[in-house]
ZAMARGU-4260 file (C-alpha; in steps of 0.2 Angstrom, whole numbers, plus 5000, padded with zeros to 4 digits):
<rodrens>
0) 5000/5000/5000 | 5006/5018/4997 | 5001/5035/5003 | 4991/5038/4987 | 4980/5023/4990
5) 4974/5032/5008 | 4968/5047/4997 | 4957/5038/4986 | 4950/5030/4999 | 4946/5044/5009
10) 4937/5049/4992 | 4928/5032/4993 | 4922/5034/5010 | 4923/5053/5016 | 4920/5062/4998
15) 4908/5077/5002 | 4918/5080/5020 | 4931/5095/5019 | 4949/5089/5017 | 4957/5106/5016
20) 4956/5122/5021 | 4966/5137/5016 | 4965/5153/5023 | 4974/5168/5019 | 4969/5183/5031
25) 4980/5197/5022 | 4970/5192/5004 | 4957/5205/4997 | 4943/5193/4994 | 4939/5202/4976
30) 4957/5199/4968 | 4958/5180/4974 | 4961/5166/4961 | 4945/5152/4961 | 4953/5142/4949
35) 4949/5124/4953 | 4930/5128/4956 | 4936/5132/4975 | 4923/5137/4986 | 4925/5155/4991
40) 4916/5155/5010 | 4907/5172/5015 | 4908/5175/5035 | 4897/5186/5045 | 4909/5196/5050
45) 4915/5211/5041 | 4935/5207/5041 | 4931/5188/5035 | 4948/5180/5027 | 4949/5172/5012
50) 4947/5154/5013 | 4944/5141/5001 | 4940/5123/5003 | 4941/5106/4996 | 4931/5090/4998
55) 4943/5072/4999 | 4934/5069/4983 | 4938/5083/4974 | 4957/5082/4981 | 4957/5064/4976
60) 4949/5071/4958 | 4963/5087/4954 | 4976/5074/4959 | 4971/5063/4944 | 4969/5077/4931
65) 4985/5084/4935 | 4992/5067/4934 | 4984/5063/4918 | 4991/5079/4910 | 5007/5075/4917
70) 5003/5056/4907 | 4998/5066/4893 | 5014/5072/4888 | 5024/5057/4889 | 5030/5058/4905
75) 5040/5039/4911 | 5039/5033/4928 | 5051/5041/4939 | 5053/5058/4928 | 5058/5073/4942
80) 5043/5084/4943 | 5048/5100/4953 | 5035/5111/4964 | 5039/5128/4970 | 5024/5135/4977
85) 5020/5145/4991 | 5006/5137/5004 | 4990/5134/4995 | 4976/5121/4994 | 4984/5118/4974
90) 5000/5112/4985 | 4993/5094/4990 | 4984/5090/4975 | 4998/5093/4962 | 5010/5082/4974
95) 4998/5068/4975 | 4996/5070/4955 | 5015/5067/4953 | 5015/5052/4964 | 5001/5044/4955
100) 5009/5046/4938 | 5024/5037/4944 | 5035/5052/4942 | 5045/5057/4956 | 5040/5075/4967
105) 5053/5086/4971 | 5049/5102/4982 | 5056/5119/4982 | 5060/5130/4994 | 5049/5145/4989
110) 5064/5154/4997 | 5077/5150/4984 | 5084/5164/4973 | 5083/5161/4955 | 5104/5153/4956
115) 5097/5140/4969 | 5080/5135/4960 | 5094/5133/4944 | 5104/5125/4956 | 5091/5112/4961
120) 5085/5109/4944 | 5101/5103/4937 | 5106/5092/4952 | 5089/5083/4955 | 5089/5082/4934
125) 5068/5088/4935 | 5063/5091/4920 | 5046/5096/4922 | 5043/5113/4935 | 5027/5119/4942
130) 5027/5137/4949 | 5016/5149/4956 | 5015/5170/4956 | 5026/5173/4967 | 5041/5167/4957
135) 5039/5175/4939 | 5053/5187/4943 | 5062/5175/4949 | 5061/5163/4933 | 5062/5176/4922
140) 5080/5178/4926 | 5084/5160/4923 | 5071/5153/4912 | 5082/5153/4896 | 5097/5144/4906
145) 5087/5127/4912 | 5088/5119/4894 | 5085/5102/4905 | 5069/5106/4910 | 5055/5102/4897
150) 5041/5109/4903 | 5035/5121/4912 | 5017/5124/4921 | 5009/5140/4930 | 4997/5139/4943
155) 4990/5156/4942 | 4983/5170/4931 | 4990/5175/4917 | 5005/5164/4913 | 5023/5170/4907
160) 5027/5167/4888 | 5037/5154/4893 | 5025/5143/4904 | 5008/5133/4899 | 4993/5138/4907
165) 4989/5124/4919 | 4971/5129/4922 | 4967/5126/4905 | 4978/5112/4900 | 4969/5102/4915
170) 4950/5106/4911 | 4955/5093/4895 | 4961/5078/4909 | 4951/5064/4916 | 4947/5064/4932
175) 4948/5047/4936 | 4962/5038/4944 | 4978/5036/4928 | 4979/5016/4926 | 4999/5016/4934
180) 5005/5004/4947 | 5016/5009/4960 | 5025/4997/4974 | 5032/5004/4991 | 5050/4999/4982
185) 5047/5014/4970 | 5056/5029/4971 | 5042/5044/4976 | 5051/5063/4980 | 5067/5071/4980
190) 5069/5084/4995 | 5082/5095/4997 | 5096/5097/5012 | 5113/5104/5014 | 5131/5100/5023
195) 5141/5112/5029 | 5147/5117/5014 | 5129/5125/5011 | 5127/5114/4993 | 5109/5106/4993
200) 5110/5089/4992 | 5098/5080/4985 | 5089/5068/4996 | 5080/5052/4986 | 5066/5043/4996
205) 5055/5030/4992 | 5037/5027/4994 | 5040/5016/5008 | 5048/5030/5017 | 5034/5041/5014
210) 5018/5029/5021 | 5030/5023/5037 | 5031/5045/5039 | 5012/5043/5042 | 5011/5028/5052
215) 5024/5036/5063 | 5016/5054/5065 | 4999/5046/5068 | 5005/5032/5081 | 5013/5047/5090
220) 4997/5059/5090 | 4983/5049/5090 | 4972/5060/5074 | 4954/5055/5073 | 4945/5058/5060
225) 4936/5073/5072 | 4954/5082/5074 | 4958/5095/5063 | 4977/5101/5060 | 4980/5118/5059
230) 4999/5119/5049 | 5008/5135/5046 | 5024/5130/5040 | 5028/5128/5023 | 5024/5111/5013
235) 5041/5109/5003 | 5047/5104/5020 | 5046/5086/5026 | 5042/5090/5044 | 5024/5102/5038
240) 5017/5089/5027 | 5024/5073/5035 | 5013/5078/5053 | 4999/5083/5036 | 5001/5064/5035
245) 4991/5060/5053 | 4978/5068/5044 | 4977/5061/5028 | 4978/5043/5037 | 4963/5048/5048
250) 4953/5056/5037 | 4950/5072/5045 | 4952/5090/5040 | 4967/5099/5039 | 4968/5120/5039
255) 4984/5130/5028 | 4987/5147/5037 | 4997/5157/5025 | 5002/5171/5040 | 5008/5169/5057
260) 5000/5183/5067 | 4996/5178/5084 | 4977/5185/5080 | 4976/5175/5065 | 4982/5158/5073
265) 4970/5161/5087 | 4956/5167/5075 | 4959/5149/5063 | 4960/5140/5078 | 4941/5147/5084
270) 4934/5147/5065 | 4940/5131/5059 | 4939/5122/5077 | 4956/5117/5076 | 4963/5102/5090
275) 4981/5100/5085 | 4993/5116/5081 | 5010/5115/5076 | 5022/5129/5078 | 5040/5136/5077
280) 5048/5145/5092 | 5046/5162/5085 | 5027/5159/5083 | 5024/5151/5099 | 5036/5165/5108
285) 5025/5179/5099 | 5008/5171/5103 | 5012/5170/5122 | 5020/5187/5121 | 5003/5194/5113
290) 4995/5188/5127 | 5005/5193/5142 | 5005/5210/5134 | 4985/5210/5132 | 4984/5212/5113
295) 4976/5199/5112 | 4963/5194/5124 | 4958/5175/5126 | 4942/5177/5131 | 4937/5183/5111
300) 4942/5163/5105 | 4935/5147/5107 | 4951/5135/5111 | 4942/5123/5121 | 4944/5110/5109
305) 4963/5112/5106 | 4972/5098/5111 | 4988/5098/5106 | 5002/5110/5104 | 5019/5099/5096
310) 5035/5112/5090 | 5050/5106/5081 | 5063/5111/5065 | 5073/5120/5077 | 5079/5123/5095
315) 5066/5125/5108 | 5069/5131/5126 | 5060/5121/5140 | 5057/5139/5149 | 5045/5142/5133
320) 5036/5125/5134 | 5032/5130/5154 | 5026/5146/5150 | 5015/5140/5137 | 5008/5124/5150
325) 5004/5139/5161 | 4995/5149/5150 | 4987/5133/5143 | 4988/5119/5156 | 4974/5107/5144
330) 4986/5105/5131 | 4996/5092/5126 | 5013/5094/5120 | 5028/5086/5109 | 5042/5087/5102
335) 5048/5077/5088 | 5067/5076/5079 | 5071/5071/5063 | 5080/5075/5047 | 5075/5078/5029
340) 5086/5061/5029 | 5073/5052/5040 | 5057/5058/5031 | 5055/5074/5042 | 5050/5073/5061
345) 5048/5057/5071 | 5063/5045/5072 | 5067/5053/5088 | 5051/5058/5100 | 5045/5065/5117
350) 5030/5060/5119 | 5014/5066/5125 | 5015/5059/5140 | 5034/5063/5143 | 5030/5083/5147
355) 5043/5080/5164 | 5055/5077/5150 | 5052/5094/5143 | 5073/5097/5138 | 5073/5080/5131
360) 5071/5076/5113 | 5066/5059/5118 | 5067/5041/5113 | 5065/5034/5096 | 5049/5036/5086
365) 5037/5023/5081 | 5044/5009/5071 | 5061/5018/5073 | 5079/5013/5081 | 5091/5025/5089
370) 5109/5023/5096 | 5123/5034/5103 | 5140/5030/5096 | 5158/5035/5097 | 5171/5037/5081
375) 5172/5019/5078 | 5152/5019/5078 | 5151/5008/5096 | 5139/5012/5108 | 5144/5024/5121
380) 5138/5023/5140 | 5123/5032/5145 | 5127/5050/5148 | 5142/5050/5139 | 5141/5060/5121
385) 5142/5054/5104 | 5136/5053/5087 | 5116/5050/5086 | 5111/5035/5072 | 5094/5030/5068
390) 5086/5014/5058 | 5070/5014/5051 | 5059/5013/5035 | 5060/5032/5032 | 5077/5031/5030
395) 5082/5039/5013 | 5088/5028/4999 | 5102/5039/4995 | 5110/5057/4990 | 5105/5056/4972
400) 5119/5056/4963 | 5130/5058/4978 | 5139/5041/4981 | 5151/5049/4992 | 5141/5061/5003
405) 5130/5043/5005 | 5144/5033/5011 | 5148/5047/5024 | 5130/5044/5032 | 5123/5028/5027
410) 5131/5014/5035 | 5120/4998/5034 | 5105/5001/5039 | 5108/5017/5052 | 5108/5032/5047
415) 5123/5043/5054 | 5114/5062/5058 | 5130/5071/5062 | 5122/5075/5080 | 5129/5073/5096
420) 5119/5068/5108 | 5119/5057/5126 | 5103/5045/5137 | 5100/5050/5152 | 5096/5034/5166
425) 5077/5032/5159 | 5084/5032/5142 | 5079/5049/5135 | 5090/5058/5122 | 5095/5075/5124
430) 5106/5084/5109 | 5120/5092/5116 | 5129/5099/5096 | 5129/5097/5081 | 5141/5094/5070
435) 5137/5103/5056 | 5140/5120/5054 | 5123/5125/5049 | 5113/5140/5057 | 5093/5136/5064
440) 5088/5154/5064 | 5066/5154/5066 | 5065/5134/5059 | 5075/5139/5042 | 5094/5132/5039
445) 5104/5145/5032 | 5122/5140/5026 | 5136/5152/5033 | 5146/5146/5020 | 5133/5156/5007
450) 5134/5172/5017 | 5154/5172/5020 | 5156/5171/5000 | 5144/5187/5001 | 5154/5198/5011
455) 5171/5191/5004 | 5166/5202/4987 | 5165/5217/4998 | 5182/5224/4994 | 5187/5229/5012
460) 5186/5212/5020 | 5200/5204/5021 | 5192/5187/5029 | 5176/5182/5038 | 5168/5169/5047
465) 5147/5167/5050 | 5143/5157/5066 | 5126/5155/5076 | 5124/5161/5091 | 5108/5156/5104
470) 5095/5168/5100 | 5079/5165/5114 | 5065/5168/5102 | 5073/5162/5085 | 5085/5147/5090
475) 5097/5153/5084 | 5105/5170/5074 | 5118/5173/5063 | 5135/5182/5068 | 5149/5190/5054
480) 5166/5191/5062 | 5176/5200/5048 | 5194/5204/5046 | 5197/5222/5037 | 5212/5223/5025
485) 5226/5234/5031 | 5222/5252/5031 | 5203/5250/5030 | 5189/5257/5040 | 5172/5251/5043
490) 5156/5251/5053 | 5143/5239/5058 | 5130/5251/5046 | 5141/5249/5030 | 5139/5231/5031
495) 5120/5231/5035 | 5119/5241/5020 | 5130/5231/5010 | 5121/5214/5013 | 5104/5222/5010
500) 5108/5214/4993 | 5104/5195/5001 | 5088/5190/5006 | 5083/5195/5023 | 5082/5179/5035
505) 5101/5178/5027 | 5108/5197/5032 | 5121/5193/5049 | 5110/5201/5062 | 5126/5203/5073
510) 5142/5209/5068 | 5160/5210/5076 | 5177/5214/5071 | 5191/5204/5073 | 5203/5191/5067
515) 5197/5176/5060 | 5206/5161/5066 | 5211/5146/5056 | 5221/5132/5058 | 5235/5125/5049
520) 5226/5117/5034 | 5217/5134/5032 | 5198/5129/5038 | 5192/5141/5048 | 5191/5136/5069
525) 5174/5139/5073 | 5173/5131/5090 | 5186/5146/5095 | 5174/5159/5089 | 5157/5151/5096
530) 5167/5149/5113 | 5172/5170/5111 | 5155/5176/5106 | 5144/5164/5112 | 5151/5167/5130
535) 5138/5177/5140 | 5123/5175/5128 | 5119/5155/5129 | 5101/5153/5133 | 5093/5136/5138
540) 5090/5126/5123 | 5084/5110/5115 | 5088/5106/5098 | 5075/5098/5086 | 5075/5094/5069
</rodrens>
């Protein structure tokens, strides 16, 4: 059985009750896009959101004409088919229509500048890109430089010269279910990750990975088919649509919120009746924060029915989890681990029932195996650190086209996640470093290594290093220390000014300088500067994800 077998059988059984729900509260309701017959829902009050919906039947019924347009034009079982969309209720249906043709999904960060989604393209070979609005400039830049890619669809109003219509092009397909048989053996998506060296690796899973992810997320939070998931984060990630996954296993309805206002969680929460909420630090830190401050006022939202809180993709600070059981001593809460290597959260888990624990990241996930190891990969002794390892179905198949980088972390069965890590005497694990190099900042990795080339073109820097230091509300925040030439002066303001050319979670948010240290084979010493300028502003931190 795969995971598109559970869709058309929540078609079967469940195909006039609401699958999903998207809500956009900063949309003007005249200039929204109805293009797959969406319902537009009117509310009673003035200051109504958009929101569309979509039955499991209709879900089940744009996944087969997107995959019998995809069929249409030749494609072959395991042709890349790329997504880069931001949030919406097209997002599910065009994934599930890529997995029923046989061809092989490969998200995008909506993120990307045009250099990384070229980047991407080339290294997972797609040759087929669905894209949204949002990235036109974007791909106007590069659209004459991705000879590989064959075709390219819009989902959207008036389509670039250089993309087909896919509105249009769909009205034409059959909506019944494309005669292509799939094993869980086959391979299913291609998401992307990144070493310290800040490349994106290609990650290649199967679709065995895929369905033991929702076993997994459903064992570990129990959805019924009377839950409904509110998710925020974005869907090219594992860890937003592999919790999605409970739902889709238990049949019941599941809310997209394309903002993360405090009011607008509250208010989707209310509306849609939501019982299981997952957040990032940043949004759970500004909700309380809201609260203790009276900007919002509790009393205006029904949250009875809100079960569960769970928070991951980043570090979280067991004072946070406290606070929040204060304000909202009913709920629930988790915490799950993973990697985009281990199909996205789960291999690692708290537990509901482990709140005591809160600090902990756990002990492995359901149908998963974990170990602590040293150098020569034997178990080390409870509360002695070494290298976490996990075994399980949603282990990835490989780096594609990356036999290297694959034998650095697959050995056997385990799956060597570059962590360090120690059990306590009950047999919880808590993270203690990682290895990598790699900056957590608000649940997005951001790759030193990209930002340190940045600032190398300005011509009065010598040298530079970007390290994270512990940041309370976001994880974690990114730090420049830069070396001058001889001679040259500069300020703190010229640099802000001169990295207003990158994308804004990747500006430093501190800057120092000083000398950069390296060692004799010329790699930069990081552990000296993290022990430098990291003294004095650690905070109380558990890493996840």
């Amino acid at each position: 059985m795969i995971i598109t077998d559970y869709l058309e059988r929540n078609a079967r059984l469940y195909g006039q009750e609401i699958s999903l729900v998207e809500i956009n509260p900063s949309e003007e309701r005249d200039q929204a896009e109805t293009w797959w017959e969406f319902n537009l829902i009117e509310s009673a009050a003035q200051d109504a959101p958009y929101r569309r919906e979509m039955t499991w039947k209709d879900f089940d019924r744009k996944a087969n004409r997107f995959s019998n347009l995809l069929l249409s034009r030749g494609v072959k079982k395991g042709t890349k088919v790329a997504v880069l969309l931001m949030n919406c209720i097209e997002w599910l249906p065009i994934y599930f229509g890529i997995l029923k043709s046989g061809c092989i999904a490969v998200p995008m960060n909506f993120r990307y500048a045009s250099d990384e989604i070229k980047y991407c393209l080339d290294l997972a070979d797609v040759e087929i890109l669905v894209f949204g609005p949002e990235f036109i400039s974007r791909m106007d830049a590069i659209s004459n430089e991705i000879p590989n890619v064959k075709m390219l669809f819009f989902v959207g109003n008036n389509a670039p010269d250089y993309a087909e219509d896919c509105i249009s092009l769909m009205s034409f397909c059959s909506s019944s279910a494309p005669p292509i048989a799939l094993t869980e053996e086959d391979d299913a998506a291609i998401y992307f990750s990144s070493g310290t060296t800040g490349f994106p690796k290609a990650i290649l899973h199967k679709h065995r990975a895929l369905l033991h992810s929702c076993m997994t997320e459903q064992n570990h939070h129990s959805q019924t088919r009377e839950d409904v998931f509110l998710c925020i984060p974005p869907l090219y990630h594992t860890g937003a649509k592999m919790h999605w996954f409970g739902s889709l296993l238990s049949g019941s309805k599941a809310v997209l919120l394309r903002g993360v206002k405090p009011e607008w969680i509250l208010r989707a929460v209310t509306e849609e009746q939501c019982t299981i909420v997952w957040l990032l630090v940043p949004w759970a830190q500004d909700l309380l924060d809201a609260i203790s401050t009276n900007r919002v006022d509790l009393s205006r939202y029904r949250l009875d029915q809100w079960r569960l809180m769970h928070v991951g993709a980043q570090p979280v600070p067991p004072s946070l989890i406290r606070r929040w059981l204060e304000v909202f001593p009913h709920h629930q809460y988790d915490t799950n681990y993973g990697l985009s290597e281990s199909i996205g959260p789960g291999c690692v888990h708290l537990g509901v029932e482990n709140t005591h624990k809160v600090g902990a990241i756990g002990k492995p996930g359901y149908g998963w195996e974990a170990k602590i190891v040293d150098e020569q990969g034997n178990p080390v002794k409870s509360g002695d650190v070494g290298e976490l390892i996990v075994k399980g179905d949603g282990v990835m198949t490989c780096y594609y086209k990356n036999p290297e980088a694959t034998a650095e972390v697959l050995k056997g069965d385990w799956l060597f996640t570059g962590d360090m890590a120690k059990e306590d005497e009950d047999g919880f694990i808590y993270l203690v470093d990682r290895k990598k190099d790699v900056v957590i900042s608000g649940g997005e990795n951001i790759y030193p290594v990209q930002i340190e080339d940045f600032l190398r073109t300005n011509p009065k820097i010598k040298d530079v290093a970007v390290i994270g230091l512990p940041d309370a509300r976001l994880g974690e925040i990114t730090a420049a220390i830069i070396a001058l030439k001889d001679g040259e002066i500069c300020t703190e303001a010229e640099i802000d000014e001169f990295c207003k050319a990158l994308p804004r979670y990747k500006r430093p948010k501190k800057i120092f300088f000083d000398n950069v240290p390296r060692n004799p084979t010329g790699k930069i010493e990081k552990p000296v500067l993290r022990e430098k300028y990291c003294h004095g502003r650690l905070v109380e931190v558990q890493i996840t994800g």
